[in-house]
C-alpha positions in Angstrom: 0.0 0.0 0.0 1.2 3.6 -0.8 1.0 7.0 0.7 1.4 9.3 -2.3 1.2 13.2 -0.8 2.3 16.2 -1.5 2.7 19.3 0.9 2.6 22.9 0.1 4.3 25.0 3.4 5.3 28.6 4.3 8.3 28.8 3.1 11.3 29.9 5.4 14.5 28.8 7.2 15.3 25.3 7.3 12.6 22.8 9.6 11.2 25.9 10.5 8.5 26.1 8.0 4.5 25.1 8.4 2.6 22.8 6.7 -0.3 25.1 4.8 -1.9 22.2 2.7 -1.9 18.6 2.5 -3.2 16.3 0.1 -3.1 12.3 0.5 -4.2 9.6 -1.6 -4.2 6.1 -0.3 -3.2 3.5 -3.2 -2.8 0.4 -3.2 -0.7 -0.4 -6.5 -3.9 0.1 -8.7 -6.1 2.6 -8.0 -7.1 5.2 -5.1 -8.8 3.4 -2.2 -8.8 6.4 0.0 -7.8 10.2 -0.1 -7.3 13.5 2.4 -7.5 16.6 1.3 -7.1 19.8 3.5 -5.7 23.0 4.3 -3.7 23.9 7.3 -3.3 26.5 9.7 0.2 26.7 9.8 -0.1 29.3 12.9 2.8 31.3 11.6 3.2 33.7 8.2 3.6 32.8 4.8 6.3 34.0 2.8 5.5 36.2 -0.2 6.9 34.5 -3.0 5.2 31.2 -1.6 1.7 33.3 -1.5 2.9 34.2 -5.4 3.1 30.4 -6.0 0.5 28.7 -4.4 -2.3 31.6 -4.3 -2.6 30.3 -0.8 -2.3 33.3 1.5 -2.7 34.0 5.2 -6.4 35.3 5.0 -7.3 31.7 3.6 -6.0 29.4 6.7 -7.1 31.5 9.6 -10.4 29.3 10.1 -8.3 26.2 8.8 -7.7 23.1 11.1 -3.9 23.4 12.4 -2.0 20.6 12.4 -2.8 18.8 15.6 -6.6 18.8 14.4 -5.6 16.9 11.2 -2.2 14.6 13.1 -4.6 11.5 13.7 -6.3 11.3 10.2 -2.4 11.5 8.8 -1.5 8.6 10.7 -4.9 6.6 9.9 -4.2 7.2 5.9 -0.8 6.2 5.7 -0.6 3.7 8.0 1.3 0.5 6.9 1.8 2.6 3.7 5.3 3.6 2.1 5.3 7.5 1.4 5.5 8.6 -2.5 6.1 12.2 -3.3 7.8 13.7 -5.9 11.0 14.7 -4.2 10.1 12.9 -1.2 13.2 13.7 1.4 11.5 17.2 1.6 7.8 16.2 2.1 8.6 13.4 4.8 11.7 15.7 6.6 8.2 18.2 7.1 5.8 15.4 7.9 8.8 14.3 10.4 9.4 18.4 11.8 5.4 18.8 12.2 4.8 15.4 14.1 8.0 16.3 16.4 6.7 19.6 17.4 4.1 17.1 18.8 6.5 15.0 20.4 5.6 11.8 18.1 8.3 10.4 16.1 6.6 9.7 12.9 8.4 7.2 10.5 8.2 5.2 7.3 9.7 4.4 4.4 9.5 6.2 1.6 9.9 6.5 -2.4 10.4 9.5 -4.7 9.6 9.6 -8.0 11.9 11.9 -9.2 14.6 9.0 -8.5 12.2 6.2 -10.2 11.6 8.6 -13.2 15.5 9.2 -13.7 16.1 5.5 -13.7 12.9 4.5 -15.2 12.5 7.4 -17.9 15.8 9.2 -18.4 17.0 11.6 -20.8 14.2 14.0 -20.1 15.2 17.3 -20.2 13.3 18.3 -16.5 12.2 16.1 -13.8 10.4 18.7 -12.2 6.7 17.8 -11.7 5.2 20.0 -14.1 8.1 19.5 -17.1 7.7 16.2 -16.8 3.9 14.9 -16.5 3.5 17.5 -19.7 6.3 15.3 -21.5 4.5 12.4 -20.6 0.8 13.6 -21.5 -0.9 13.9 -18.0 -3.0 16.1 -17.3 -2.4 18.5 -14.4 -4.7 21.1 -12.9 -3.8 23.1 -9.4 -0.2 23.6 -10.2 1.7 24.1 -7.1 -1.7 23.4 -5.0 -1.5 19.9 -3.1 -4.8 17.9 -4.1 -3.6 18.9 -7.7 0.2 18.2 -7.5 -0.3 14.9 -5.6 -3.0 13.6 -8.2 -0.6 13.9 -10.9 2.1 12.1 -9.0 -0.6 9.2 -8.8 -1.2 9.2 -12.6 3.1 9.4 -13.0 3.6 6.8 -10.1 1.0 4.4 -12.2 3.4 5.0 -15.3 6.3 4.4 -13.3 5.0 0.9 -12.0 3.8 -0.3 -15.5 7.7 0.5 -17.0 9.3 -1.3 -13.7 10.1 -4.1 -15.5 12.7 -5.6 -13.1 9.8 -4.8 -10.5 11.9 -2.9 -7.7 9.1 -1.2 -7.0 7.0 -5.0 -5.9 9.9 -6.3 -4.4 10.5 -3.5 -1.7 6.6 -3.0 -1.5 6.9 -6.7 0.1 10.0 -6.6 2.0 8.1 -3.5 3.6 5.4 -5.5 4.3 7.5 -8.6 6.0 8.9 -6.0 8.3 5.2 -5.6 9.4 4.9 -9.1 10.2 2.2 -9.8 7.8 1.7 -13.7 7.1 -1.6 -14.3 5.0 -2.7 -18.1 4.1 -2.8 -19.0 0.9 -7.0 -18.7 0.8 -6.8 -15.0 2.1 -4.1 -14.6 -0.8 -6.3 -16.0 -3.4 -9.5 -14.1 -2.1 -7.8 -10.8 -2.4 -6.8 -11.1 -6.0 -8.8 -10.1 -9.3 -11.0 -11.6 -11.6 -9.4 -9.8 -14.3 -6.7 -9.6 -16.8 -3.1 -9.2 -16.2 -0.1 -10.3 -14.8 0.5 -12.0 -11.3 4.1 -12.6 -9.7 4.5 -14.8 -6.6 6.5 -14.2 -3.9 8.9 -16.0 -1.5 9.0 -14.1 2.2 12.1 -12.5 1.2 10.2 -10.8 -1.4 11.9 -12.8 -4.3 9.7 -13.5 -7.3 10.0 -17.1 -7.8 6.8 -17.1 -10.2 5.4 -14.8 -13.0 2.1 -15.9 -15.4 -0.4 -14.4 -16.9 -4.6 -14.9 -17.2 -7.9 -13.5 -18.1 -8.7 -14.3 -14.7 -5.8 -13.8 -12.3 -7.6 -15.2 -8.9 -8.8 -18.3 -11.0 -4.9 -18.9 -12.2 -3.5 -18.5 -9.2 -6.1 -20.9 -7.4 -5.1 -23.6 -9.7 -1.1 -23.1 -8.7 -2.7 -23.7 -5.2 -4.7 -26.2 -5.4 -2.9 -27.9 -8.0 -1.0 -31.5 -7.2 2.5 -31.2 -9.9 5.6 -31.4 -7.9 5.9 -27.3 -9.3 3.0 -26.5 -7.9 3.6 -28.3 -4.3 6.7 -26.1 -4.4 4.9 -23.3 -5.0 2.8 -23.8 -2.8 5.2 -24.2 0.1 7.2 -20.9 -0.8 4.2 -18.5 -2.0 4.5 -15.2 1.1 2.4 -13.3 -1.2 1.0 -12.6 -4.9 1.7 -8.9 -6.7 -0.4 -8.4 -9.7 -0.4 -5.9 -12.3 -3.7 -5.4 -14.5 -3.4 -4.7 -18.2 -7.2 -5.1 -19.5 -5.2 -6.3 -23.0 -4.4 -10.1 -23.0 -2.0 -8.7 -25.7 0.4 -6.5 -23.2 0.0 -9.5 -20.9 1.8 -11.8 -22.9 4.4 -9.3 -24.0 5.1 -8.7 -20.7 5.2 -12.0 -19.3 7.3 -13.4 -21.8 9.8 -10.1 -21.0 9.9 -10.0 -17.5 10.6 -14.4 -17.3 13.5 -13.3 -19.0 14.5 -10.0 -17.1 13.9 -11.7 -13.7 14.1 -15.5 -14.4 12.0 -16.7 -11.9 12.8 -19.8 -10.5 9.9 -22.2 -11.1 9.3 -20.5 -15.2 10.6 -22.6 -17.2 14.0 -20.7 -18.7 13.1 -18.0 -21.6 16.2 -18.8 -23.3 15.8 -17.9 -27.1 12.8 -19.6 -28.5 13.1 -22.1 -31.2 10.9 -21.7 -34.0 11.6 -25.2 -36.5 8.4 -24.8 -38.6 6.7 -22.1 -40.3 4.6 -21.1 -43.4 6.3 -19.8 -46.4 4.0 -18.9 -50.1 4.6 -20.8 -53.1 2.5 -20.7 -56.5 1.5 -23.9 -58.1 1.8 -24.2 -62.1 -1.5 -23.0 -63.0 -0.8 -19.4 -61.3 -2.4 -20.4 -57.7 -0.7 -18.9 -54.5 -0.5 -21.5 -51.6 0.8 -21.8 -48.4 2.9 -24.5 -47.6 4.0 -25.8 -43.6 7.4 -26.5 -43.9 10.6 -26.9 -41.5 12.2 -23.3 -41.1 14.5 -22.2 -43.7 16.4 -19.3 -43.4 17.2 -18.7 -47.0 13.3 -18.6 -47.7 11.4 -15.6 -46.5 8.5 -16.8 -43.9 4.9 -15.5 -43.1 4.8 -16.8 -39.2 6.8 -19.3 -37.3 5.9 -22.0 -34.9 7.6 -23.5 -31.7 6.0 -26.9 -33.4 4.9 -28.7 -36.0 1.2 -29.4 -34.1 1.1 -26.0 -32.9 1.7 -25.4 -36.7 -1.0 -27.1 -38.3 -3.6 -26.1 -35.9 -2.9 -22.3 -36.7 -3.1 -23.6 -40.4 -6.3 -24.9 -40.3 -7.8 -21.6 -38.3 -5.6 -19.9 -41.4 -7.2 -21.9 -44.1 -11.1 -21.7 -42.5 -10.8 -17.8 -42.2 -9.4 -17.2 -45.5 -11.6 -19.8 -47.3 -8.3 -21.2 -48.9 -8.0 -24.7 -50.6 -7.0 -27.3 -48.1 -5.3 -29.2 -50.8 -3.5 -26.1 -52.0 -2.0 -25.7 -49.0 -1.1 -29.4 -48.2 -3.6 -30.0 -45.7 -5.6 -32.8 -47.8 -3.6 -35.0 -50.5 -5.9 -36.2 -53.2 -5.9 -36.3 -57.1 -9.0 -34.8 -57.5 -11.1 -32.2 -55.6 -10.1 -31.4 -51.6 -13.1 -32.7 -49.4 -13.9 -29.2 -48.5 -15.2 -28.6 -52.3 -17.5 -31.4 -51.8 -19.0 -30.0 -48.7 -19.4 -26.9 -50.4 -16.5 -25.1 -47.8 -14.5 -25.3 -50.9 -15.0 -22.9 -54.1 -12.7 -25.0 -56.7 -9.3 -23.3 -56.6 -8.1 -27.0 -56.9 -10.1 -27.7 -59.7 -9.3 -24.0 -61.4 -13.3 -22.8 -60.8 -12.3 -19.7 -59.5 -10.2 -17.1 -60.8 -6.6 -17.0 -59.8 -6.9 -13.2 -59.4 -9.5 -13.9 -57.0 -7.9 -16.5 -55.0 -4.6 -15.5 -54.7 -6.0 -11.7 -53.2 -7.4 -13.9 -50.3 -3.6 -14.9 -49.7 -2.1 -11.4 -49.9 -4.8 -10.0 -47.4 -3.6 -12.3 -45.3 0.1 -12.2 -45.6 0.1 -8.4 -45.3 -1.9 -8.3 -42.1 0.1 -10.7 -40.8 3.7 -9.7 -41.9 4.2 -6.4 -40.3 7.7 -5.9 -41.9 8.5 -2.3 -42.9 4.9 -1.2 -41.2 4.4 1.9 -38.8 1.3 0.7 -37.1 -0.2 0.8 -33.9 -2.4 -2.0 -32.4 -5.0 -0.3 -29.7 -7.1 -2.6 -27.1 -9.1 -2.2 -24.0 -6.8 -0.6 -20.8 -7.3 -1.3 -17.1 -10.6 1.0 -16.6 -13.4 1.6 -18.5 -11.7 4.9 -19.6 -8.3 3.8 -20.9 -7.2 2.1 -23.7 -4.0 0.5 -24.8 -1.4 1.0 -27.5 0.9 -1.5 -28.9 3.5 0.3 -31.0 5.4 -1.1 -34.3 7.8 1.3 -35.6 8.8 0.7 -39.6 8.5 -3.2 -38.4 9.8 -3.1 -35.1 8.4 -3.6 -32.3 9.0 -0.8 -29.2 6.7 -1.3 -26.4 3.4 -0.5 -25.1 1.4 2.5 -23.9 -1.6 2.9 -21.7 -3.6 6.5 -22.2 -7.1 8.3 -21.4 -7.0 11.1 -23.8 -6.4 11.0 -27.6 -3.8 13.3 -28.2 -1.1 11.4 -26.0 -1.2 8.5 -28.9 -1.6 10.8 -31.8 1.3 13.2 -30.8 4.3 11.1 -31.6 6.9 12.6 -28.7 4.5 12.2 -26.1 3.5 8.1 -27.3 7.5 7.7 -27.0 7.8 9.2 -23.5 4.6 7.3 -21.9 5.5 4.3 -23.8 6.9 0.9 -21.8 10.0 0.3 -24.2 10.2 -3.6 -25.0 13.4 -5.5 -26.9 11.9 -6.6 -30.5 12.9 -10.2 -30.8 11.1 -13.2 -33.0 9.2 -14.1 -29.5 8.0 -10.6 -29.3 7.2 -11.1 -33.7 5.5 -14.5 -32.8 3.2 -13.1 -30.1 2.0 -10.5 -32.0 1.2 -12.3 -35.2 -0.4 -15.1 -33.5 -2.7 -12.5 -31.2 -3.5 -10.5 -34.5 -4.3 -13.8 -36.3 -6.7 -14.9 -33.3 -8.3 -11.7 -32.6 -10.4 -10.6 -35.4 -11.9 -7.1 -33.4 -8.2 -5.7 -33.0 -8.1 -2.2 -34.0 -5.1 -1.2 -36.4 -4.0 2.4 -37.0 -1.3 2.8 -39.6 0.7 5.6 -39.9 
C-alpha cells in the first residue's frame, strides 16, 4: 500500500516552515482506495513569493484546522503505507518536523519519483513535476496546489509501475510489508486477487519472485497453482508469502510482458526464456496453373517466412484456423492430399481453386490479405485494445517493423502526438518471441483495432 502526498508550506529557514496544505491519496498499486484533502493552519506567516506560488495566503488558513486537528487522520491514511512524493526527502523531513513539534516520532519508508523517473525514464530534459507529467501527456490542474500536484504524482507513479520491469518497485513494497509481520494463508491470498486480466508474480518471504504468469482471470490462475497436485505446484505452494499483480485489460500486453519480464527476472519455477526455437513455419509458393498456396514446412532461413511455430502441431492447428478464415483450398496448402477435388469442395467449404473454378486473381487476393496483415515488416502501425478502466485504452506500437513497447492512455492526443507516445510508452526488446506473439494474437483476434501511420 502507498501514501502518495504532496505538501505545500510557508516557506522559510530550514525545519522551520508550516505545513499550509496537504493532500493524501491512499493507493494500493492500482487505483485510489482512499484520499485526504485539506488546508492547514500553519499558525505562523507565509512568505511572499510562496503566497505568489501557491495563491494560498494567510487570509485563507485562519479558520483552517492546524496541524494537531488533522495529526490523527495522517497517521490513519498512511498507515502501513510507504510514502510517495515527488521529491520525497522534503515532504517526509516536514511530515517528520510537524509530528515532532508534537513530540511523536513519525516514521516510514518512503519512495520519490523523481529517482524512479531518472532510472525508469531518463534523458528528459526536467524532472520537475510540471516538465515532466507534460512530457508524458498527464493532465495536471492546481499547479503548485497539493490535491492537484499529488493527483498527478498518482497518474506518474501508475506510469512508473507499469515500465518497472525488473519490478523494484514489488519487491521493496513486500520486504516492507515482512517487516510488518504480515503472514496471509494462501485462501486469504487468493480471495484478495482479481477476476481480471493481467499479470500475477508470486512471492517468496524474502520478497523474491519465484513465479510470473499471466490470465484472463488472475484469482482463478493462481487458485489452480494452489490447489494444483504437480511437484511445481507443491513447491509453489510451500514458498508463496504473497502474490503482486499488475492489470493490463489487454491479454495482448499480458503476454508481451510476461514473456519479457521471465526473462529480465528468471524466476525460479518459469521454465528458462532462453531464445525460442521456432523449426516450422509457413512460407508462399505458387503452383503451375498461377495459384498462390501456403505450404507448412521446416524453417529455412534462406526462404522468406509469413509466421513461425515452436511446433509442427502448434503449426498445423494455426493452419487450419488460417485456411477456414481465408476460405483457402486445403489441398493447396497441403492439408488434404488427393488427385482430384479437396473434401472441402465437396462440402461446399470449398470454391474449386483446386479444380481451377475460381479465378486465380481472386484466389490469390485472399492470400495477400492475409500475408500483409500478418507480416508487419517495414509497417508503422499501432495496435490499440481495451486498458485497465473503462476509460483507458492500450497501444501497442510497431515502428517501420519493429516492435518498441506498449502504452496505456485516457485522452487522444497522447497517442496521436508522436513525442509524447515515446515518453509514456513501456519500451520492450523486438525479438522473434516478441514477432511470434504479435502475429499469432493478430491472427486470433479478429476485433483488434489497427491504425497505420
Amino acid at each position: 500500500m502507498y501514501a502518495i502526498l504532496d505538501i505545500e508550506t510557508t516557506g522559510g529557514q530550514y525545519n522551520e516552515e508550516g505545513i499550509t496544505e496537504i493532500a493524501i491519496y491512499r493507493h494500493d498499486g492500482h487505483e485510489v482506495v482512499d484520499q485526504f484533502i485539506s488546508l492547514v493552519n500553519p499558525e505562523i506567516p507565509i512568505q511572499p513569493f510562496v503566497v505568489k506560488l501557491t495563491g494560498i495566503n494567510n487570509a485563507m488558513l485562519k479558520s483552517a484546522p492546524k496541524f494537531f486537528e488533522v495529526a490523527k487522520r495522517i497517521i490513519e491514511i498512511t498507515q502501513d503505507c510507504i510514502i510517495v512524493a515527488h521529491n520525497a526527502s522534503f515532504d517526509y523531513r516536514i511530515l517528520r518536523t510537524e509530528f515532532r513539534r508534537l513530540g511523536y516520532n513519525y516514521e516510514a519508508s518512503t519512495l520519490c519519483t523523481v529517482e524512479l523517473a531518472q532510472k525508469l525514464i531518463p534523458d528528459q530534459p526536467s524532472y520537475s513535476l510540471g516538465k515532466l507529467v507534460r512530457a508524458l501527456g498527464i493532465p495536471m490542474a492546481d499547479r503548485h496546489r497539493a490535491n492537484g500536484d499529488a493527483m498527478a504524482t498518482v497518474k506518474l507513479f501508475k506510469m512508473l509501475l507499469d515500465k518497472d520491469l525488473e519490478k523494484t518497485i514489488l519487491t521493496e513494497l513486500v520486504k516492507s510489508e515482512i517487516i510488518k509481520g504480515i503472514a496471509p494463508k494462501l485462501y486469504d491470498i487468493v480471495e484478495s486477487l482479481p477476476s481480471k486480466t493481467g499479470i500475477y508474480y508470486i512471492h517468496r518471504e524474502d520478497g523474491t519472485i519465484i513465479y510470473i504468469g499471466k490470465s484472463r482471470n488472475i484469482r482463478k490462475r493462481v487458485n489452480q497453482h494452489f490447489t494444483g497436485t504437480t511437484a511445481k505446484c507443491k513447491k509453489i505452494q510451500h514458498e508463496a508469502f504473497t502474490v503482486t499483480f499488475e492489470l493490463t485489460g489487454s491479454e495482448l500486453i499480458a503476454l508481451l510482458k510476461e514473456s519479457e519480464e521471465i526473462k529480465v527476472n528468471k524466476p525460479i519455477y518459469n521454465r528458462a526464456q532462453k531464445k525460442t526455437i521456432f523449426p516450422w513455419a509457413l512460407y508462399t509458393e505458387t503452383d503451375p496453373s498461377g495459384y498462390s498456396c501456403l505450404k507448412l514446412l521446416k524453417t529455412d532461413r534462406r526462404k522468406k517466412e509469413i509466421i513461425s511455430y515452436t511446433s509442427l502441431q502448434e503449426g498445423r492447428n494455426a493452419f487450419f484456423r488460417i485456411s477456414a478464415q481465408y476460405n483457402m483450398c486445403q489441398k493447396l496448402n497441403g492439408l488434404y492430399q488427393s488427385d482430384k477435388e479437396c473434401f472441402q469442395y465437396k462440402i461446399k467449404e470449398c470454391d474449386g481453386a483446386c479444380i481451377g473454378e475460381i479465378p486465380v486473381e481472386e484466389y490469390n487476393a485472399r492470400i495477400t490479405e492475409f500475408i500483409e496483415k500478418t507480416l508487419f515488416e517495414h509497417k508503422s502501425m499501432m495496435i490499440i485494445d481495451r486498458g485497465r478502466t473503462i476509460n483507458e485504452r492500450s497501444a501497442v506500437l510497431i515502428e517501420d517493423g519493429v516492435y518498441k513497447g506498449y502504452a496505456f492512455y485516457d485522452l487522444n492526443y497522447q497517442v496521436n502526438n508522436i513525442s509524447i507516445l515515446k515518453n509514456i510508452l513501456v519500451s520492450m526488446p523486438n525479438n522473434r518471441d516478441t514477432r511470434h506473439i504479435i502475429q499469432k494474437h493478430i491472427q486470433r483476434s479478429r476485433n483488434l483495432k489497427i491504425v497505420n501511420f
